[in-house]
C-alpha positions in Angstrom: 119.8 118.4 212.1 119.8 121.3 209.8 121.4 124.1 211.7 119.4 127.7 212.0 122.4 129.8 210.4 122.7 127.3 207.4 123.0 129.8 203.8 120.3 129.6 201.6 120.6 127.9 198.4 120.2 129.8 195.5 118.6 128.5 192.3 117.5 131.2 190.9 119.6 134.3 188.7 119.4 137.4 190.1 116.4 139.4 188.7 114.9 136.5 188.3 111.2 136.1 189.4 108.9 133.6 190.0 105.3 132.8 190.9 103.7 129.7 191.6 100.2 127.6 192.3 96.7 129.6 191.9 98.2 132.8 191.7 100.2 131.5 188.1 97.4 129.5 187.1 95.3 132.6 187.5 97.9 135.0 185.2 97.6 132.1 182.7 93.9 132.2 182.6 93.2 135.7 182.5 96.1 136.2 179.9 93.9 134.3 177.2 90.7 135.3 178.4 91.9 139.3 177.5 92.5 138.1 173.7 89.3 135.8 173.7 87.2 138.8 174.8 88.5 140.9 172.6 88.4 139.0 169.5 84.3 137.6 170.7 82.6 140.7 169.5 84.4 139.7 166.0 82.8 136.5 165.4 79.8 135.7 163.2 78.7 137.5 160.2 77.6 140.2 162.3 80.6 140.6 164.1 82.5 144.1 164.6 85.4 144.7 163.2 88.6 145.9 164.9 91.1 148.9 164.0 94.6 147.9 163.8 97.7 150.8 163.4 101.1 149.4 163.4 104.3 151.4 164.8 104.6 153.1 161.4 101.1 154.3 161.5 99.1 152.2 158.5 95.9 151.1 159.6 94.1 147.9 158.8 90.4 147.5 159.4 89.7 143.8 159.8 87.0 141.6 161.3 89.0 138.2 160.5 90.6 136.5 164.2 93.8 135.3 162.5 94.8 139.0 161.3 94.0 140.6 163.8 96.3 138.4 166.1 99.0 137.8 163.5 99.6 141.7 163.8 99.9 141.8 167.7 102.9 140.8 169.4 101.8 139.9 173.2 104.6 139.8 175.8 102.7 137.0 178.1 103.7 133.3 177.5 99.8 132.4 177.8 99.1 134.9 175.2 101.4 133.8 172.8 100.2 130.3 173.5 96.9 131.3 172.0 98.3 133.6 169.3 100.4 130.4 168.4 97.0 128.2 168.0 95.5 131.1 165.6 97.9 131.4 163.3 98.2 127.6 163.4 94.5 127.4 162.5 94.7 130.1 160.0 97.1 128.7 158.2 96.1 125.0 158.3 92.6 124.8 158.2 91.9 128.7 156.1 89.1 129.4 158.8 88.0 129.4 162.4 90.4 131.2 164.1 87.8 133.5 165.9 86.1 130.4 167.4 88.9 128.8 168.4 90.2 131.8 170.7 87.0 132.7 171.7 86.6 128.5 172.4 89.9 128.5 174.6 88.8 131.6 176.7 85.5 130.3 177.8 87.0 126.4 178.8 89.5 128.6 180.9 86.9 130.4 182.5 84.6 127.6 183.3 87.9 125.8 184.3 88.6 129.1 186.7 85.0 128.4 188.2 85.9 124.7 189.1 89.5 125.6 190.9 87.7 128.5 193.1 84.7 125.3 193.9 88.1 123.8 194.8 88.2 120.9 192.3 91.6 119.6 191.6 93.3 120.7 188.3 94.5 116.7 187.6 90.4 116.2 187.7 89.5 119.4 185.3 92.0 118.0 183.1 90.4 114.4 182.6 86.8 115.6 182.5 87.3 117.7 179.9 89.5 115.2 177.8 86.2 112.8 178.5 84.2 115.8 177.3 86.7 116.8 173.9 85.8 112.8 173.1 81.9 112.5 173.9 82.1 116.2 171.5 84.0 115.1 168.8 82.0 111.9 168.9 78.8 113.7 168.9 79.9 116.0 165.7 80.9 112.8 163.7 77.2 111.3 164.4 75.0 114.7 163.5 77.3 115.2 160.1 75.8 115.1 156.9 77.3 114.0 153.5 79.1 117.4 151.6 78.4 117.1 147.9 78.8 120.3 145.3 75.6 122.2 146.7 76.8 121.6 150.4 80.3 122.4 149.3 78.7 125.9 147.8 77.1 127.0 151.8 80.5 125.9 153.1 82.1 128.1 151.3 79.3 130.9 151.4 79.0 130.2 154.8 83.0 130.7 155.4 82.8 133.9 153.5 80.2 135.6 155.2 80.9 138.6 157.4 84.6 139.1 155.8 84.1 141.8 153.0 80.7 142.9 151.0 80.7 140.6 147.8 77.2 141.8 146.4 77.2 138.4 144.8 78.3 136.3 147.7 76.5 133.0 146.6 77.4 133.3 143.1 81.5 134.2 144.0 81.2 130.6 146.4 79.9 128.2 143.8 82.6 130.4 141.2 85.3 129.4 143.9 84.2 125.6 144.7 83.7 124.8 140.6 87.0 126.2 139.8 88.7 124.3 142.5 87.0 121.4 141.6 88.2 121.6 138.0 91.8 122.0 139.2 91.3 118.8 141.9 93.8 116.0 140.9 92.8 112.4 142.9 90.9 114.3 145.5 93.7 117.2 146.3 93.9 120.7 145.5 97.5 122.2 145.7 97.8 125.1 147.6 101.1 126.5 146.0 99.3 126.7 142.7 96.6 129.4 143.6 97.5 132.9 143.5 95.0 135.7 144.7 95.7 139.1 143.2 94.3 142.5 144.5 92.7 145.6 142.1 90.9 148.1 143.5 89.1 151.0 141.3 86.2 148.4 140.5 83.3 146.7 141.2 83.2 143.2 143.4 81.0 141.7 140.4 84.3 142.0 138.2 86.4 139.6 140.8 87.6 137.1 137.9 88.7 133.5 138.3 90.4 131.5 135.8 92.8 128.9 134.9 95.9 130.8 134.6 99.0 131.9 136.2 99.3 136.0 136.5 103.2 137.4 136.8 102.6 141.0 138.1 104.9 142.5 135.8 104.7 144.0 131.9 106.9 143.1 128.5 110.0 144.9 129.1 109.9 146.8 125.5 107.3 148.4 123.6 108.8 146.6 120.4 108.3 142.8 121.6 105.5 140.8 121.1 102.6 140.6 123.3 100.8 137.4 122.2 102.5 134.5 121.6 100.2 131.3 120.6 101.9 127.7 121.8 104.4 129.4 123.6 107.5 127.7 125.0 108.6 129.0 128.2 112.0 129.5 129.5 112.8 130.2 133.2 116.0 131.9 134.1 117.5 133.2 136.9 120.5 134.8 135.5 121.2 138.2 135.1 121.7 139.3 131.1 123.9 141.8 131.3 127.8 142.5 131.8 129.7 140.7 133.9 130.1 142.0 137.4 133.9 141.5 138.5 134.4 139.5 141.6 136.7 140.2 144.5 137.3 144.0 144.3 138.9 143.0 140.9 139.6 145.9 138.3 140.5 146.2 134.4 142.6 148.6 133.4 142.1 150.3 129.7 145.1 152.4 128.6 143.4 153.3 124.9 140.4 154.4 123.3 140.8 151.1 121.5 141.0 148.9 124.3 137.9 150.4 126.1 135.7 149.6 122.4 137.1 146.2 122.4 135.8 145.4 126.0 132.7 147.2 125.2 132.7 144.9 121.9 133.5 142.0 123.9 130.4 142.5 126.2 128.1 142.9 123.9 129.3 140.1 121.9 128.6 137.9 125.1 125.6 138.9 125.7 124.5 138.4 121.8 125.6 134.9 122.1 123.6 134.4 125.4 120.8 135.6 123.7 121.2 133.1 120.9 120.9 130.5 123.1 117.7 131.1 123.9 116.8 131.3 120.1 118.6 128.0 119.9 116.3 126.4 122.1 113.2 127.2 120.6 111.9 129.8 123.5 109.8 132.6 122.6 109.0 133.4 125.9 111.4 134.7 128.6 110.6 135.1 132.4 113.6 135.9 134.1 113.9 137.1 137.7 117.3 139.1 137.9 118.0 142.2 135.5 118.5 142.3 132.0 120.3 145.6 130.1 119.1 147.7 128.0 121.7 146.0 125.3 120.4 142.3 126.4 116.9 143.6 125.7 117.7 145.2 122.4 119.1 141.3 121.3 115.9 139.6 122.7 114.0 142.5 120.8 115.4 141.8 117.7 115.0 137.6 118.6 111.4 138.5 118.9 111.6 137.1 122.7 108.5 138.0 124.6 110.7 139.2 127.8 109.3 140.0 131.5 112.5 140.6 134.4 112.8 140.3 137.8 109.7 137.9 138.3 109.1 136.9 142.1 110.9 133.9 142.7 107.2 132.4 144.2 105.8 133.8 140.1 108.8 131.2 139.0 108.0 128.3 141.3 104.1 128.5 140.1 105.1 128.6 136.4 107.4 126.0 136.7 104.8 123.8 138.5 102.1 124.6 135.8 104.1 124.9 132.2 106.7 121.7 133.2 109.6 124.5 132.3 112.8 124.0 134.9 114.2 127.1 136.3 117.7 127.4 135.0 120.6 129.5 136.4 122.7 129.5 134.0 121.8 130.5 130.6 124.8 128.6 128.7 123.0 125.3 130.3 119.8 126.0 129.2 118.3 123.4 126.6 114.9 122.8 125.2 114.2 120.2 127.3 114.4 123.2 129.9 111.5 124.7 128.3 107.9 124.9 129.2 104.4 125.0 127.7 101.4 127.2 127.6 98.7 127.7 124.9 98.5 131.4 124.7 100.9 133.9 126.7 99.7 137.6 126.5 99.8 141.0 128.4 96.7 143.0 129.5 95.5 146.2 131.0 93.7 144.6 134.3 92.6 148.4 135.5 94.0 151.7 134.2 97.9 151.3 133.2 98.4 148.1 135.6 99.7 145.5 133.4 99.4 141.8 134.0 101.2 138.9 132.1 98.5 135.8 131.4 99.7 132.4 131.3 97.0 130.4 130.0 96.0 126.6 128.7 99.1 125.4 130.8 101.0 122.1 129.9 100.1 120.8 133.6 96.6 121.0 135.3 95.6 122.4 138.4 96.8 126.3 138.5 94.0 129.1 139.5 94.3 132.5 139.2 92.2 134.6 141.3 92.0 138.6 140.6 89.6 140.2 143.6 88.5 143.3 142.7 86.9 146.0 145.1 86.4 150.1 145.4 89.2 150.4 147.9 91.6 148.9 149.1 90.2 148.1 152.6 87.4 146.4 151.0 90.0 144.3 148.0 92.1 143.2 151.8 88.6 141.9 153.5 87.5 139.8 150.5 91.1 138.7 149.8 90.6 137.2 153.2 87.1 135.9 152.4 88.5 134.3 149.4 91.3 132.7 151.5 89.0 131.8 154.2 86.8 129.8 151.0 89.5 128.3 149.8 91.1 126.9 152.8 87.8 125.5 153.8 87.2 124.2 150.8 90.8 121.9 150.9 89.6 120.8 154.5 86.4 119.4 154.1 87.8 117.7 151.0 89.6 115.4 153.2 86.1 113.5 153.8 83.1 115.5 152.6 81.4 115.8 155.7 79.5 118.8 157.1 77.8 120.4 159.7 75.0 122.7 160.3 76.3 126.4 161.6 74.8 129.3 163.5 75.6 127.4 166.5 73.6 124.2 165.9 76.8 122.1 166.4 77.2 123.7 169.5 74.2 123.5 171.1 73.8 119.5 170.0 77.1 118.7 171.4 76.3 120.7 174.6 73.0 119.0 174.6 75.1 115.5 174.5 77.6 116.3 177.2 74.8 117.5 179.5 73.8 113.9 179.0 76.8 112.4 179.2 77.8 113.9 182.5 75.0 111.9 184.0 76.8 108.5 183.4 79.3 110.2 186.6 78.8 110.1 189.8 82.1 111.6 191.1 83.3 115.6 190.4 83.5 115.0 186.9 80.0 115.2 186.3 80.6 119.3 187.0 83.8 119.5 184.6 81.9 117.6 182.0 78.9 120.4 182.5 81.1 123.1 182.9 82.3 122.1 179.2 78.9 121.8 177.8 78.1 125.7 179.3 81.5 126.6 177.0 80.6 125.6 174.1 76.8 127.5 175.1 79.0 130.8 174.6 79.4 130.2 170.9 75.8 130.4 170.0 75.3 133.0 172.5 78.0 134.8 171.1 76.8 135.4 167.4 73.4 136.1 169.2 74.8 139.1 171.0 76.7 140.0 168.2 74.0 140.1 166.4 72.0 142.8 168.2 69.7 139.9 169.0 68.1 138.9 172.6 70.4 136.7 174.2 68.4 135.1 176.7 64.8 135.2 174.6 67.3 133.5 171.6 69.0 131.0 173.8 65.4 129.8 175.3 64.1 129.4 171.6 67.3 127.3 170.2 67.3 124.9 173.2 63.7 124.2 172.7 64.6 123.7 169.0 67.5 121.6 169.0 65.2 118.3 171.0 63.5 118.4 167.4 66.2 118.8 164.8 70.4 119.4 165.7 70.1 121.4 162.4 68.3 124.6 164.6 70.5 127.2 164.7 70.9 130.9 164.7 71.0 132.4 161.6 71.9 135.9 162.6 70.8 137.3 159.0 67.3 137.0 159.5 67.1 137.5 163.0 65.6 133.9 164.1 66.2 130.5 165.2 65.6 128.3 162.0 67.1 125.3 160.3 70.7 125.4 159.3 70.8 122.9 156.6 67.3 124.6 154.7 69.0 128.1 155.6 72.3 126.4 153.8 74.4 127.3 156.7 77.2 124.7 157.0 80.3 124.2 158.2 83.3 121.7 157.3 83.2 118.7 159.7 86.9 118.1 159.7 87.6 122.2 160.3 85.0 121.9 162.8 86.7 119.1 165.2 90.1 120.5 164.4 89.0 123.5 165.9 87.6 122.1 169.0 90.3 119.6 169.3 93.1 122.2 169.3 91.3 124.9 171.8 90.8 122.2 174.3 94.4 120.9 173.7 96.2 124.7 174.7 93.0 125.5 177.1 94.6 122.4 179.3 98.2 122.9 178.3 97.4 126.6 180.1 95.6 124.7 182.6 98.7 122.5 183.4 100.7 125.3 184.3 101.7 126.2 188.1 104.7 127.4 188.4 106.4 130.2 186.3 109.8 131.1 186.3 110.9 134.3 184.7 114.3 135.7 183.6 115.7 139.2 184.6 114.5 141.4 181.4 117.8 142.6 179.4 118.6 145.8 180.5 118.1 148.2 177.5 120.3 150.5 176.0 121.1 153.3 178.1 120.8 151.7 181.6 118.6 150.5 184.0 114.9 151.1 184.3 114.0 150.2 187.7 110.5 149.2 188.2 109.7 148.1 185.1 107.2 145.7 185.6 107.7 142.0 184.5 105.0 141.3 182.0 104.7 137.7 182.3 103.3 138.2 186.0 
């Protein structure tokens, strides 16, 4: 018999807090509803766009979900949770971050509905994995082959809202008919497209070509600046003197002594230099610095010479000329070399100065240059163009699409509310409370739009038992059909999106109990009453 007097057992550190059942489930919840709210009124082509100023003061002015969130740093665990699945999505898929928050706030509120009716979490949590299925099922059933012109209002579609191109549909079929050109068996590497910002100039001038860009100019006036069939050597190795190692010194007693060094040096350098010429290169991209004495020797070599390239500038001209980044000069051979049809420099705006890279031994590099007035405007449709391009890799995978404006939504709502019929148990209301989620979608880019919600709603529902193409399409103000409106979507983005909100929506869900450190006590003492964030 456990005696009254016995000493309690302690588990936990001192500091330490820790709260448990509704009242942590509840933290959870509203945690990732604060960030879905927040980032709702953003979504759609009408959405608003959100000021962001970071602890230096710069401001960025952004509509897109996965910036906004990659810039905030929230304290709760739920919050991160959902940050985590943004930039996950942003960086996988190129678009749909905005939905997917926004997705994972409203199952956690129609989940917060069902605990207060005082249906069990272990039963929320298999409805809506019944529900994710009957939805993904649904999506795969109403899809619609995506050939080049579907592949154009994917991208137009992914792009809308996220900058002001005047020329929006011509930029998306520039975009998908560039990428397609670069396509080798049915991929499109990443790694080899680079987007470059200008701003000073129109959106119409936004160029895309088949070319790698290295932000940098010829490092003398006296080199060339257009080579023809060049060959292309990549170093990383400084051309210059000697740096002595280990605090080591020389000591020069004479006048002639210090000449014979200086000599010496140069004599090196002239030699390394040679090399090059020895190989056969007439173009140098080198990403460490060369001296004004190792650029006089490549002058006179007639060495077209760029330094201190970005090591990511290197990898992409490897990748596209077949040159191998050396670094060590006295290695370097002409099988080290790479190829290009035409190397040159250019004014790209005022006395900015690109290097061009074109006709490439290997296939498959793009070079994007956005151009805008400012530079708010070049950051919004650098994101647009992202946003394209990602979307354009995904739906690649099997060239299946959707109609948008919420049509998807609103069929695969329509299905579940059928679906939850086949139950006879509580999980007829969990399936239900899933389909009203994915409602808010629609409803969403409706309010966004300055539109009447409910009026809007009525009319779609009505719509959708004739055609799961009916959508909203918030430009012209009216339900109409998605797929004559050419408002798509990428299938496969599509499901990934709802598969991986409903995946951290019940993850959240799952958690009752949380169990939170003493904060470390900052610099200069205590501060007693600091509120734990995590509760």
């Amino acid at each position: 018999m456990v005696q009254n007097n016995q000493q309690p057992v302690i588990i936990l550190a001192d500091g330490s807090t820790r709260t448990v059942g509704s009242e942590a489930t509840k933290n959870n919840i509203m945690a990732a509803k604060i960030l879905s709210e927040a980032l709702k009124t953003t979504l759609g082509p009408r959405g608003m766009d959100k000021m962001l100023i970071n602890t230096i003061g710069d401001v960025k002015i952004t509509n897109d979900g996965y910036t906004i969130l990659k810039e905030t740093e929230p304290e709760h665990p739920a919050a991160k949770m959902v940050v985590d699945l943004a930039k996950k999505q942003g960086e996988v898929n190129g678009d749909g971050t905005t939905t997917a928050v926004v997705l994972v706030g409203e199952i956690l509120k129609q989940a917060e509905e069902l605990l207060e009716k005082g249906i069990a979490t272990a039963t929320i949590v298999k409805g809506f994995e019944s529900a994710l299925k009957k939805a993904v099922q649904t999506m795969e059933n109403i899809s619609i082959p995506a050939n080049k012109e579907e592949l154009i209002d994917i991208a137009e579609t992914s792009m809308s809202g996220k900058g002001s191109f005047s020329n929006i549909r011509s930029m998306a079929t520039k975009i998908v008919e560039a990428l397609l050109e670069v396509e080798e068996n049915g991929e499109i590497d990443r790694d080899m497209i680079k987007i470059r910002k200008i701003h000073g100039e129109g959106t119409e001038d936004t160029e895309i070509t088949q070319s790698v860009t290295v932000d940098k100019n010829v490092v003398e006036s006296e080199m060339p600046r257009d080579i023809r069939n060049a060959k292309i050597a990549l170093l990383q190795y400084p051309i210059d003197a000697r740096e002595l190692q280990n605090q080591a010194k020389i000591k020069l007693t004479t006048p002639g002594e210090y000449q014979a060094y200086v000599d010496k040096e140069a004599q090196m350098l002239e030699e390394e230099v040679q090399i090059l010429v020895d190989s056969g290169a007439n173009v140098l991209f080198n990403n460490k610095k060369i001296s004004d004495l190792g650029q006089h020797y490549l002058t006179k070599a007639g060495i077209m010479t760029t330094k201190r390239v970005k090591s990511g500038d290197l990898e992409r001209l490897s990748k596209a000329t077949g040159a191998n980044i050396v670094n060590n000069i006295r290695e370097l051979t002409s099988d080290d070399l790479g190829e290009a049809g035409h190397v040159y420099e250019k004014i790209v705006y005022e006395d900015r100065e690109y290097i061009f890279v074109e006709e490439c031994k290997n296939p498959g590099v793009l070079n994007i240059i956005v151009r805008g007035s400012t530079k708010h405007i070049t950051d919004l449709l650098e994101q647009a163009v992202n946003n394209a391009i990602g979307t354009i890799i995904k739906v690649r995978e099997n060239d299946k699409a959707l109609p948008g404006g919420g049509a998807t939504d609103m069929a695969v709502s329509k299905a579940l509310k059928a679906y939850a019929n086949e139950f006879t148990d509580k999980q007829q209301l969990v399936v239900q409370a899933f389909a009203k989620a994915m409602e808010q979608l629609p409803a969403a880019l409706s309010t966004n739009a300055g539109l009447s919600t409910i009026d809007v709603m009525t009319e779609l529902k009505a719509a959708q038992k004739e055609s799961t193409n009916m959508g909203i399409n918030v430009l012209k103000g009216e339900v109409s059909d998605m797929k004559e409106d050419q408002v798509l979507e990428a299938e496969s983005n599509k499901i990934a999106i709802l598969k991986s909100a409903t995946e951290v929506a019940l993850e959240i869900l799952r958690i009752d109990d949380v169990l939170a450190s003493k904060p470390e006590t900052p610099v200069g003492g205590d501060m007693p009453g600091t509120p734990n964030p995590y509760l």
